[in-house]
C-alpha positions in Angstrom: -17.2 -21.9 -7.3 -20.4 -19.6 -8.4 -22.2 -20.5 -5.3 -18.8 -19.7 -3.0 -19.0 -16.6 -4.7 -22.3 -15.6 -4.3 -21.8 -16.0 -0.9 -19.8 -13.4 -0.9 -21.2 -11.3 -3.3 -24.8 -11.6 -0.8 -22.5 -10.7 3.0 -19.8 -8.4 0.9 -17.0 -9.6 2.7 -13.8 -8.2 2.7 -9.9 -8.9 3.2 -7.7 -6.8 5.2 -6.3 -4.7 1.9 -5.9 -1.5 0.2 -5.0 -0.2 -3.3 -2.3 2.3 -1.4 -1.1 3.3 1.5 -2.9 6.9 2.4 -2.8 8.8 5.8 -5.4 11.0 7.6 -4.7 14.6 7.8 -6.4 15.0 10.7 -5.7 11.5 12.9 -2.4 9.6 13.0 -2.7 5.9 12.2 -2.1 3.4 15.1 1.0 2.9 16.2 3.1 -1.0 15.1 2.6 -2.2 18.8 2.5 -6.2 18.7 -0.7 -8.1 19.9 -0.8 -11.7 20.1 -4.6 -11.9 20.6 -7.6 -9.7 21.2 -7.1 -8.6 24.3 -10.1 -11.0 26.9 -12.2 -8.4 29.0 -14.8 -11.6 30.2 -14.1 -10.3 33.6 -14.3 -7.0 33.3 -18.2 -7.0 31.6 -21.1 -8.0 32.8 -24.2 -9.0 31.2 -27.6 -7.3 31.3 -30.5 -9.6 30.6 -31.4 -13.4 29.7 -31.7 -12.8 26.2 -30.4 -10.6 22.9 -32.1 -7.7 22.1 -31.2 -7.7 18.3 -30.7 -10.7 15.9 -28.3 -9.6 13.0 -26.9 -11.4 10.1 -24.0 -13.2 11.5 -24.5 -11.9 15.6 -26.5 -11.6 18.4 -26.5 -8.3 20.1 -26.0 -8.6 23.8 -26.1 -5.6 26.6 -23.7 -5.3 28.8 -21.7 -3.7 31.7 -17.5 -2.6 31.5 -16.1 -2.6 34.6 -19.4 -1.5 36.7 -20.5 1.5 34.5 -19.9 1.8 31.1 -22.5 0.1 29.2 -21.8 -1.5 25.8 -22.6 -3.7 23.3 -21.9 -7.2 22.6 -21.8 -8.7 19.6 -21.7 -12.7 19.8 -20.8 -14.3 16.5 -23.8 -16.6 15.8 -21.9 -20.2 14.6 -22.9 -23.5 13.7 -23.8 -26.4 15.7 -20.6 -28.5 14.5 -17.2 -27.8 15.9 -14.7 -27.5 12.8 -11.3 -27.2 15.0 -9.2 -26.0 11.5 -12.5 -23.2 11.7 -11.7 -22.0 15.2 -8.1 -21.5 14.6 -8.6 -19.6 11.3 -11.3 -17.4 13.1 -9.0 -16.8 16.0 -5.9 -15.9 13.6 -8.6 -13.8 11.9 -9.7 -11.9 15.5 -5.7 -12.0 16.2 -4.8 -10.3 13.0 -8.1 -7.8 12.8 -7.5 -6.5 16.3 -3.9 -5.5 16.2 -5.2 -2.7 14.3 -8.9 -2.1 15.6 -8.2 -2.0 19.2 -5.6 1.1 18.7 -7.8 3.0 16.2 -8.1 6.8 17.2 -10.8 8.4 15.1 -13.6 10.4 16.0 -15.6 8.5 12.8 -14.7 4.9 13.6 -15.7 3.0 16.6 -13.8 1.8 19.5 -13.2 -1.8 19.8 -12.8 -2.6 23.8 -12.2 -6.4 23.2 -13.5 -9.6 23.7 -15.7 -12.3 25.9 -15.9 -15.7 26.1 -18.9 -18.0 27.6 -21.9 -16.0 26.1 -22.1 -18.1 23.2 -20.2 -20.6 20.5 -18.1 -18.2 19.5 -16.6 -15.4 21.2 -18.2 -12.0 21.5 -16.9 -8.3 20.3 -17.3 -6.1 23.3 -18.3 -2.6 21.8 -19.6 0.9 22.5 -23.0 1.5 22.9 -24.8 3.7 20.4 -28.7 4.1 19.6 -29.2 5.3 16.4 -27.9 4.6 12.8 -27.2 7.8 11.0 -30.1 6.8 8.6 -32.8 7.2 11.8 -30.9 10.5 13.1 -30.5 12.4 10.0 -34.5 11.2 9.5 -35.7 13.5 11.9 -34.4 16.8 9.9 -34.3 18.0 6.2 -31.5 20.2 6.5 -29.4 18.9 3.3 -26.1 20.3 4.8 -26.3 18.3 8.2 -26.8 15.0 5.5 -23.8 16.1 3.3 -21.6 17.1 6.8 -22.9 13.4 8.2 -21.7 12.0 4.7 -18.5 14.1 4.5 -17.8 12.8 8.4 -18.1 9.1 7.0 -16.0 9.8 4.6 -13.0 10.8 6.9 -13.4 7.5 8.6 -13.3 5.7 5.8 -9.8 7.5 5.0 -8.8 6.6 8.4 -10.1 2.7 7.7 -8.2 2.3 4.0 -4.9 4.4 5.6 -4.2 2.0 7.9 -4.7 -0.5 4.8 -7.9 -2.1 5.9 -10.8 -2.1 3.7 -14.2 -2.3 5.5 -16.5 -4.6 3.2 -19.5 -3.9 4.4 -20.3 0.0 4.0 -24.3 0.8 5.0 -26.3 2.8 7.2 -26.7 -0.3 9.4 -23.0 0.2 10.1 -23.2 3.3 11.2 -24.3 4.4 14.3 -24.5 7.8 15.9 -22.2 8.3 19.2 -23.7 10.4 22.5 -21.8 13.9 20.6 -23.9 13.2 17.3 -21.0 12.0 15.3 -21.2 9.2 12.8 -19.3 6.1 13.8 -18.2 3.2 11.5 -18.6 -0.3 13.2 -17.9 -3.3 12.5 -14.3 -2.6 11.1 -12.7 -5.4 10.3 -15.9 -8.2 10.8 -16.6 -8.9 7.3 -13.1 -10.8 6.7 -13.5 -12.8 9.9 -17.1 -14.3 8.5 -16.8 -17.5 6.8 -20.1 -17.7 5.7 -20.6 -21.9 5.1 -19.4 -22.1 9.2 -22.1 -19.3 10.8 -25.8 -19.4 10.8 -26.9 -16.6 9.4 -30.4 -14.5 9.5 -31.9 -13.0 6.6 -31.5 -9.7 6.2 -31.7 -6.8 3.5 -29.4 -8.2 0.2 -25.9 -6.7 0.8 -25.7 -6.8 -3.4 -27.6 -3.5 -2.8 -24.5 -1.9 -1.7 -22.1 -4.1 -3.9 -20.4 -2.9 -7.0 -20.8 -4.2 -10.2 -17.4 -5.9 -10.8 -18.0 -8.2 -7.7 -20.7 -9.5 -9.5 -19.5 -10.9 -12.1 -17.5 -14.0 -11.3 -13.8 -14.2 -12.4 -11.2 -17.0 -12.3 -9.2 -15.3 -10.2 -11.8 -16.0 -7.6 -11.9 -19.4 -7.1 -9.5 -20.0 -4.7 -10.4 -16.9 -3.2 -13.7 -15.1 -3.5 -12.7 -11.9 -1.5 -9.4 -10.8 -4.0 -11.4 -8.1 -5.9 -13.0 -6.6 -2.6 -10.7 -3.1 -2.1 -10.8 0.4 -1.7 -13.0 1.1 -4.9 -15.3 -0.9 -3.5 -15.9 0.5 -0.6 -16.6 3.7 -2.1 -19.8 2.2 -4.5 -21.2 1.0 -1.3 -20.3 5.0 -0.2 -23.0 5.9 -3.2 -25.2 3.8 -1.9 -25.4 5.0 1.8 -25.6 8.4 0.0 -28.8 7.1 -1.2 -29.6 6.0 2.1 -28.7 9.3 3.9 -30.5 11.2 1.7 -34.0 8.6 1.0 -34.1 7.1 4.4 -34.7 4.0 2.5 -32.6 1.1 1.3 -30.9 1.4 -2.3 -33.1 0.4 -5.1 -35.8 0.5 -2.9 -38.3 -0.1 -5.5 -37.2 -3.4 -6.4 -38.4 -6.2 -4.2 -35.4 -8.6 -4.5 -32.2 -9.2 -5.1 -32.3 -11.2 -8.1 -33.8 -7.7 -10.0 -30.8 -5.7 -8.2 -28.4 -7.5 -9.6 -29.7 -7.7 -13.2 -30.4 -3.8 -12.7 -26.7 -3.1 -11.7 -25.2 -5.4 -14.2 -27.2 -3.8 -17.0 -25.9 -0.3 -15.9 -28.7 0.6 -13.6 -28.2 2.8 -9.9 -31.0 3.9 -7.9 -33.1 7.0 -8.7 -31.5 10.3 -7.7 -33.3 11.9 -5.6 -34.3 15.8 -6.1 -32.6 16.6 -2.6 -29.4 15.8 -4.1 -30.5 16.9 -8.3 -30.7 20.7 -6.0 -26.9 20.1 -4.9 -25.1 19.5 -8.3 -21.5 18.8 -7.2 -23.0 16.6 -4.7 -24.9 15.0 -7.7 -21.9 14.8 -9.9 -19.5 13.3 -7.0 -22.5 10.7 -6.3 -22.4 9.7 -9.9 -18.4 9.5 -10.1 -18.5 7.3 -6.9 -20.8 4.0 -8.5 -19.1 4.5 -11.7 -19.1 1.3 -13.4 -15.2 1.7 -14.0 -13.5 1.2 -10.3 -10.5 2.8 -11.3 -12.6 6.1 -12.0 -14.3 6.6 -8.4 -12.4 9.0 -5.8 -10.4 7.5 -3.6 -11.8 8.3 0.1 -9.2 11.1 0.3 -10.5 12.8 -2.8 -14.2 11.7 -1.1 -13.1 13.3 1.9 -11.8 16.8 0.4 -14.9 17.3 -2.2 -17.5 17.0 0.4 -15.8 19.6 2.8 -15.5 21.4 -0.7 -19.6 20.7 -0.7 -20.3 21.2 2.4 -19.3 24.9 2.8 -21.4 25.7 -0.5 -24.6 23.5 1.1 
């Protein structure tokens, strides 16, 4: 059971849930509409290239054509070399389920889904828009602290978008979001984390996801051994938030000083967060809603509403 868990605890992934239903202001959520599967674009997109031109955790990262012109990105879900036939029907319920809602989400914050492919790999491939920056590298080439806190502010309104229409994302880092061709921050990878089953894809080492994860996912429970992912929710979400904070505002991974995971995790569990930096110390709402959001009690962070509201609140001061 403590090993499934880790697992988890290591990817962060997530189950389609939410503490309460909430509704953007600004955005309507998707509309009911019934769809039986992802919706196959294989012969609408064409692939550019022999190879992938990025190796993630749990994908390869394909380029590729829609319909003759729009380029976009193709994530292939990297599995193992055994066919598990029970596997292939949970992932597909999984992809059925997750893209009922992703293909008809509407925000400015949150990525487009376009569909899927089929034949570029094991498993089948998420056919997305192309962006070329995470909002870590974009916001890196200025030190303007109010285009930071309006990035961080933007995020935020996706995320309310992403828990309204009672998902929860699971996976909430500056390598998950990716700046569009306006300069708008875009959430990716909605949806993904529940769809991994870790023990059936190969995976690549990256950075430890326990930097982003909150302290109560830690620490196993009994709850959790028939399921690892039932304490993954909206409160979790927004500690990972805090940390991309960090990120935004570093350009460096949480706990950057700390050379693995192993020290992370006693550091968190022990009551330790990563140093504040000075750029936020000189914004003290902004330091005081940073501190509220990786409180060690989940039930006393803001919800990504309230997230939502205090940084517009911030962000006219800033």
């Amino acid at each position: 059971m403590y090993r499934a868990f880790l697992r988890y605890v290591f990817r962060a992934n997530s189950p389609a849930q939410d503490e309460s239903p909430l509704v953007s202001s600004s955005f309507a959520p998707p509309c009911s509409t019934s769809i039986s599967r992802p919706k196959d674009i294989t012969n609408r997109v064409q692939r550019k290239g022999d190879h992938y031109v990025k190796m993630g955790e749990y994908a390869d990262l394909w380029l590729g054509t829609l319909d003759g012109s729009t380029e976009v990105a193709v994530k292939v879900l990297r599995g193992g070399s055994s066919t598990n036939p029970k596997f292939m029907e949970k992932l597909m319920n999984h992809l059925n389920r997750e893209a009922k809602r992703w293909r008809l989400f509407n925000h400015p914050n949150v990525s487009a889904f376009h569909g899927i492919v089929k034949g570029w790999g094991y498993m089948p491939g998420l056919v997305l828009p192309l962006y070329q920056n995470t909002v870590v590298e974009f916001v890196s080439q200025s030190e303007k602290a109010d285009l930071k806190v309006d990035m961080i502010r933007q995020i935020a309104e996706g995320l309310v978008y992403i828990h309204s229409n009672n998902m929860v994302h699971g996976d909430i880092r500056g390598a998950n979001i990716l700046m569009d061709a306006e300069d708008r921050p875009r959430i990716c990878d909605c949806g993904l984390t529940s769809i991994i089953e870790p023990s059936e894809f190969t995976s690549v080492k990256t950075a430890g996801a326990c930097r982003w994860t909150a302290p109560e996912l830690m620490i196993p429970s009994e709850t959790m051994e028939e399921d690892p992912t039932t304490l993954f929710n909206t409160a979790t979400d927004i500690y990972a938030f805090a940390m991309l904070i960090i990120e935004i505002f570093t350009g460096k991974i949480p706990f950057s000083n700390k050379k693995n995971d192993s020290s992370v995790i006693f550091a968190v569990l022990d009551g330790g967060r990563p140093d504040i930096p000075s750029s936020i110390v000189d914004i003290p709402a902004l330091r005081d809603f940073l501190e509220l959001c990786w409180h060690k009690d989940p039930q006393k962070r803001p919800s990504s509403r309230i997230a939502a509201e205090t940084l517009a609140e911030i962000a006219v001061n800033t």
